[in-house]
N, CA, C and O atoms as a MOPAC input file, in Angstrom:
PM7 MOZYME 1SCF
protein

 N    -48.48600 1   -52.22200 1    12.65400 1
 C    -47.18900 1   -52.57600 1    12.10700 1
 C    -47.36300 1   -53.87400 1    11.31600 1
 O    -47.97500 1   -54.76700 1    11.90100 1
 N    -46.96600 1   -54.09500 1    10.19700 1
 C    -47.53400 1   -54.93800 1     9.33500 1
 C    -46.02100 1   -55.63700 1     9.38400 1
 O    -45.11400 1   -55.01600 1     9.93800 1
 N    -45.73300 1   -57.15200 1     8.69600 1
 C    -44.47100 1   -57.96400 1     8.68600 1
 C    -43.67500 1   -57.69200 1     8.42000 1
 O    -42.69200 1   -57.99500 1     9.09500 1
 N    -43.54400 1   -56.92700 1     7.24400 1
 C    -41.96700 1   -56.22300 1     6.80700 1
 C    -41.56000 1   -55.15500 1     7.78800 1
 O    -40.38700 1   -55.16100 1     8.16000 1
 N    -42.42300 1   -54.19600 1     8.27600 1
 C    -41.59800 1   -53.41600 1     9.84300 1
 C    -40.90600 1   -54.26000 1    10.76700 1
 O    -39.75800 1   -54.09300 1    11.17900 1
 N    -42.05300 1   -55.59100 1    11.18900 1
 C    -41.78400 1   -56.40400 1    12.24300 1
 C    -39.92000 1   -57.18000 1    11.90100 1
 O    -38.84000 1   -57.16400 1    12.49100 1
 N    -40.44600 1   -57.74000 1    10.68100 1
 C    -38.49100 1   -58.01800 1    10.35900 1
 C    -37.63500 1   -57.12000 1     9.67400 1
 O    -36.89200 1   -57.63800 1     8.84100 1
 N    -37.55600 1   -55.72300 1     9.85400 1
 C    -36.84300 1   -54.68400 1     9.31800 1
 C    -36.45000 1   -54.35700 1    11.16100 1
 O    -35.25400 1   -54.19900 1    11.40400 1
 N    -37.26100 1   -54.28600 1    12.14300 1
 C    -36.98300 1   -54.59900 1    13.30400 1
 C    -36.14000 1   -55.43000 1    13.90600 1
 O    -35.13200 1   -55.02600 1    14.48500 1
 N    -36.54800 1   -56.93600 1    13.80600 1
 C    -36.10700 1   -57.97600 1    14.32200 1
 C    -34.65400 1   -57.32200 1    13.90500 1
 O    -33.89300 1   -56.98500 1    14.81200 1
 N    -34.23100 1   -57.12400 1    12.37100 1
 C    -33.10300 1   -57.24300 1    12.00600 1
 C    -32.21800 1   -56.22500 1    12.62500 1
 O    -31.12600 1   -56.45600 1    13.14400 1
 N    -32.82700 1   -55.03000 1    12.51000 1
 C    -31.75700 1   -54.21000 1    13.82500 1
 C    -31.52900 1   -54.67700 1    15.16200 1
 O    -30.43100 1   -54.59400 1    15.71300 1
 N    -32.55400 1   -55.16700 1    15.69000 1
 C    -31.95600 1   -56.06300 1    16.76100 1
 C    -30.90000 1   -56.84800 1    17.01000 1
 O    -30.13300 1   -56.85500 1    17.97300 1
 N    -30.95600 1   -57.77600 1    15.65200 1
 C    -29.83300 1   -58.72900 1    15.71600 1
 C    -28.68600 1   -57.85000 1    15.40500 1
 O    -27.53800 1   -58.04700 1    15.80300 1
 N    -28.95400 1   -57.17500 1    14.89800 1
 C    -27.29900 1   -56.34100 1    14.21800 1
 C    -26.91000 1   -55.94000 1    15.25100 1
 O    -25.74900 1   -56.13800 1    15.60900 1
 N    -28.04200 1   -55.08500 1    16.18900 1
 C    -27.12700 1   -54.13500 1    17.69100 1
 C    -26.28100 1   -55.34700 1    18.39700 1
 O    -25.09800 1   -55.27100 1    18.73000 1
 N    -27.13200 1   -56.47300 1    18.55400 1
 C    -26.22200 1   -57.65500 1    19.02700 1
 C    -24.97900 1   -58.04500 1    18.84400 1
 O    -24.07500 1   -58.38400 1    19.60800 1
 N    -25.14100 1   -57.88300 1    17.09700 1
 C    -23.87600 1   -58.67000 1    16.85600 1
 C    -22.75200 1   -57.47800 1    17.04700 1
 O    -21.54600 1   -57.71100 1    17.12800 1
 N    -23.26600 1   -56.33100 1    17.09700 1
 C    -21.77100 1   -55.15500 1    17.11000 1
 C    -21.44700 1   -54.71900 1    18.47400 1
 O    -20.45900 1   -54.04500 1    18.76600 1
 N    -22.42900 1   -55.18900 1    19.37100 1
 C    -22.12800 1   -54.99800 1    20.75300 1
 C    -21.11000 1   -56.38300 1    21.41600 1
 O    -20.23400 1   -56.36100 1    22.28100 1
 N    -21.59800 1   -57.38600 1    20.69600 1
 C    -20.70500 1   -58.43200 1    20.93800 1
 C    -19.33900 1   -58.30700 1    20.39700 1
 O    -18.32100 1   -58.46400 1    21.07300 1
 N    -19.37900 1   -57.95300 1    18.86400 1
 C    -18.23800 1   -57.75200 1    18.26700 1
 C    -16.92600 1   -57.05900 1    19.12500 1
 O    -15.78500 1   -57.45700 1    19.35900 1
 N    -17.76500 1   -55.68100 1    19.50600 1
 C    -17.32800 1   -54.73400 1    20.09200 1
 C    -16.62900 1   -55.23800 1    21.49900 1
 O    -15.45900 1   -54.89700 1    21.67500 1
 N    -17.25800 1   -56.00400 1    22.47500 1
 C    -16.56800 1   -56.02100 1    23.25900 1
 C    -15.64100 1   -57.36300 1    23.47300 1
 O    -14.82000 1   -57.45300 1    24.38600 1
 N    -15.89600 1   -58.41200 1    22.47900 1
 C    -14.74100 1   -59.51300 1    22.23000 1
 C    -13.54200 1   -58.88800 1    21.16300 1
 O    -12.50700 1   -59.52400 1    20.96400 1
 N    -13.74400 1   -57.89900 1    20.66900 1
 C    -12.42000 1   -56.98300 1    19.88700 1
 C    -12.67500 1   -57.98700 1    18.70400 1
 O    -11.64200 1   -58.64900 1    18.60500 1
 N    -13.64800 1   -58.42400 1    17.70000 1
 C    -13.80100 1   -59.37500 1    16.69800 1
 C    -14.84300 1   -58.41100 1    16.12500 1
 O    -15.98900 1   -58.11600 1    16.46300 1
 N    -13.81300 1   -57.92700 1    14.87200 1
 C    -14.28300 1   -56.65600 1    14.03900 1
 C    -15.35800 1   -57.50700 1    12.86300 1
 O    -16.25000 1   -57.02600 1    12.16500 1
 N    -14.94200 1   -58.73200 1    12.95400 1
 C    -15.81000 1   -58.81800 1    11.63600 1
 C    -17.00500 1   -59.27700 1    12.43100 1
 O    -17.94100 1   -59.23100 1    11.63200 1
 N    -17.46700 1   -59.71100 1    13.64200 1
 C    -18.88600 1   -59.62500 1    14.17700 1
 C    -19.25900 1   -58.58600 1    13.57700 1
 O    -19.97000 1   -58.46900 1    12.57800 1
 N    -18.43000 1   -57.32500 1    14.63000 1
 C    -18.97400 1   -56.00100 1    14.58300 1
 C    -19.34300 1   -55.30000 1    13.32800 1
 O    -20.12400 1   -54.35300 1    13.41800 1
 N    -19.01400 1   -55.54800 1    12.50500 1
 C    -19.32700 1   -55.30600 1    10.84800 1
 C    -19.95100 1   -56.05500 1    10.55300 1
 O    -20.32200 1   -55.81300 1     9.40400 1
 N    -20.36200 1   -56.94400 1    10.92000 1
 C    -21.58400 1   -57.61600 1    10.24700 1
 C    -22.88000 1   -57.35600 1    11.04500 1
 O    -23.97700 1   -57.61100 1    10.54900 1
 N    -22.76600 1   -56.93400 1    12.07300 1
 C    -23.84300 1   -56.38300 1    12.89000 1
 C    -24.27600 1   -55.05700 1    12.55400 1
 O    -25.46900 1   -54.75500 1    12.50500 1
 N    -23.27100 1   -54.19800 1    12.30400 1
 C    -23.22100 1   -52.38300 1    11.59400 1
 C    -24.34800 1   -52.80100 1    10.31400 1
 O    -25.26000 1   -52.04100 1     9.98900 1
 N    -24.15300 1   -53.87700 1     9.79300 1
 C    -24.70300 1   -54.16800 1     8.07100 1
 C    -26.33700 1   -54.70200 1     8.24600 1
 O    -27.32500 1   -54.40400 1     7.57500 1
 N    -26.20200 1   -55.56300 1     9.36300 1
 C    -27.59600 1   -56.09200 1     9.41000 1
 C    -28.46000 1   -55.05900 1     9.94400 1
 O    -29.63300 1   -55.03700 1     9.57000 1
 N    -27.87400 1   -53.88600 1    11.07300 1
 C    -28.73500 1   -52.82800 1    11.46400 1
 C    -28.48000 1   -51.67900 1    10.63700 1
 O    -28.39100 1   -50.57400 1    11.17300 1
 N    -28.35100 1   -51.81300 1     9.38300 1
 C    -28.39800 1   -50.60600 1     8.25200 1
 C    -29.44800 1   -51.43000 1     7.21700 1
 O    -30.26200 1   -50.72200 1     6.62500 1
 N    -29.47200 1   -52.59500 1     7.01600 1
 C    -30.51000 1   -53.22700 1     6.38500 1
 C    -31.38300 1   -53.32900 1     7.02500 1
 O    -32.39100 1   -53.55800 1     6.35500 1
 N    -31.60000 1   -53.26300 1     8.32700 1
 C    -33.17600 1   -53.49600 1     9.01900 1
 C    -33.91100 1   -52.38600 1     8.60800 1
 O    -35.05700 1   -52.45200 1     8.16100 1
 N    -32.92300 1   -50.83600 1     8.83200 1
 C    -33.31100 1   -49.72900 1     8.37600 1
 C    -33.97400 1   -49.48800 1     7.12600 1
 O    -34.98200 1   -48.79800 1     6.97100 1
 N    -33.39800 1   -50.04700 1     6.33700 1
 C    -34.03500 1   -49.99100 1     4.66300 1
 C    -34.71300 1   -51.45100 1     5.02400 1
 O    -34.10300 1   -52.51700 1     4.94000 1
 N    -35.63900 1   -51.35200 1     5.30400 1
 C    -36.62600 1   -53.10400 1     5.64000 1
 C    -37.93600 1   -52.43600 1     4.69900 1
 O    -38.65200 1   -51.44100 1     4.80600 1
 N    -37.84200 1   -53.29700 1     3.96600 1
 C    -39.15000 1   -53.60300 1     2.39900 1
 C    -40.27600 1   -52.91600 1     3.29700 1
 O    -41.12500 1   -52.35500 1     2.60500 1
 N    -40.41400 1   -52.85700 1     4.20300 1
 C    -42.27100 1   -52.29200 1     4.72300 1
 C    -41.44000 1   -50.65900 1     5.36300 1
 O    -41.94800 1   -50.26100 1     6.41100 1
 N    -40.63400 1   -50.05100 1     4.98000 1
 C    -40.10300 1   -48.87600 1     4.92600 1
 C    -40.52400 1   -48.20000 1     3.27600 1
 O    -41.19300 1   -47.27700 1     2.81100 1
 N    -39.68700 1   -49.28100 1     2.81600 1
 C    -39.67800 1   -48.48000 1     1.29900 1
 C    -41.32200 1   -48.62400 1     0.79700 1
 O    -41.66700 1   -47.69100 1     0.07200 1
 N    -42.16000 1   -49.43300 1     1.01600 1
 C    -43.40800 1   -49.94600 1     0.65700 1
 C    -44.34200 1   -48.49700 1     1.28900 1
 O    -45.32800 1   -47.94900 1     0.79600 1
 N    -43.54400 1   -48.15700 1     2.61400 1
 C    -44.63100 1   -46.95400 1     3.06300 1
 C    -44.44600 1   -45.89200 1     2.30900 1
 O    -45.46800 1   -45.42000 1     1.81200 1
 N    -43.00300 1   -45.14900 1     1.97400 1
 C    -42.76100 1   -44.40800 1     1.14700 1
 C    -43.25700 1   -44.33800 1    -0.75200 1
 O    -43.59700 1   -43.51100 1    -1.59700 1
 N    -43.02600 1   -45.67000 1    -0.62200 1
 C    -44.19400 1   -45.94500 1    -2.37400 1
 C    -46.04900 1   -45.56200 1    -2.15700 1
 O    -46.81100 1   -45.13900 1    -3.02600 1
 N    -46.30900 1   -45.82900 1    -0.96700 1
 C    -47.56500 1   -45.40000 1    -1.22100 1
 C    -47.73600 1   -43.95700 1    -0.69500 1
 O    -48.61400 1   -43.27400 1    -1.22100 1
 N    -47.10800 1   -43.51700 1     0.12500 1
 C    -47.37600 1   -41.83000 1     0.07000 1
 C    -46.77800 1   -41.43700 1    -1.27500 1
 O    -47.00400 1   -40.22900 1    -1.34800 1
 N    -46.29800 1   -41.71900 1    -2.09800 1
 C    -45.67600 1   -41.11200 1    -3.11200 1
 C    -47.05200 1   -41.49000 1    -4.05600 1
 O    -47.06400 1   -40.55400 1    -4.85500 1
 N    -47.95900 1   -42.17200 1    -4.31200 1
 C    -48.74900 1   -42.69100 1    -5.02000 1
 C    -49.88800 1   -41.65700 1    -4.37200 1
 O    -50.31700 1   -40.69400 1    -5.00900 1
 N    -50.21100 1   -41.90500 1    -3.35700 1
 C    -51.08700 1   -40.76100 1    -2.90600 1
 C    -50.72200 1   -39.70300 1    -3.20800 1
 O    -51.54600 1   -39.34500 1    -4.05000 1
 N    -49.68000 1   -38.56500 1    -3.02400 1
 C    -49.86900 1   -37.63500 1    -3.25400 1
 C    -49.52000 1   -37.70100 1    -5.03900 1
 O    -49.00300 1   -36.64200 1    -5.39200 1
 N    -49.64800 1   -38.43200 1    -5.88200 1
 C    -49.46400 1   -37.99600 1    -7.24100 1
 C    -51.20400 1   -38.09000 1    -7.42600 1
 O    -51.76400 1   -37.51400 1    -8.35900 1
 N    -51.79700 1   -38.73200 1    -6.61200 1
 C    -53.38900 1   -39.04700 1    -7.23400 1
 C    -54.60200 1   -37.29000 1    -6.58000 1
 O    -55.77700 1   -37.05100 1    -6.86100 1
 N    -53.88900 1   -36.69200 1    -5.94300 1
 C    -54.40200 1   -35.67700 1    -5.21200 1
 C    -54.53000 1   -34.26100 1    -5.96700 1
 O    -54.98700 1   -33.28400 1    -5.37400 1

């Protein structure tokens, strides 16, 4: 797992945090900002970086 997984990680972490907190203090805008940071961890640069190089491999094949 190379750095950009590791903080495409970290960052869903913090997001489940912040919407579980959100969630149970009834403070929607935690919880939406936690929904956002664990949809950006998802798209985390060493995601899209893996998908650029299988796409490069299979055009060179």
């Amino acid at each position: 797992m190379d750095k950009e997984h590791v903080k495409g990680a970290a960052q869903k972490a913090k997001g489940a945090v912040k919407d579980a907190a959100g969630g149970l203090t009834g403070n929607e805008k935690l919880q939406a900002e936690g929904k956002a940071d664990k949809a950006a961890g998802r798209q985390a640069a060493g995601d899209i970086k893996d998908a650029a190089r299988k796409a490069a491999d299979s055009l060179k094949r």
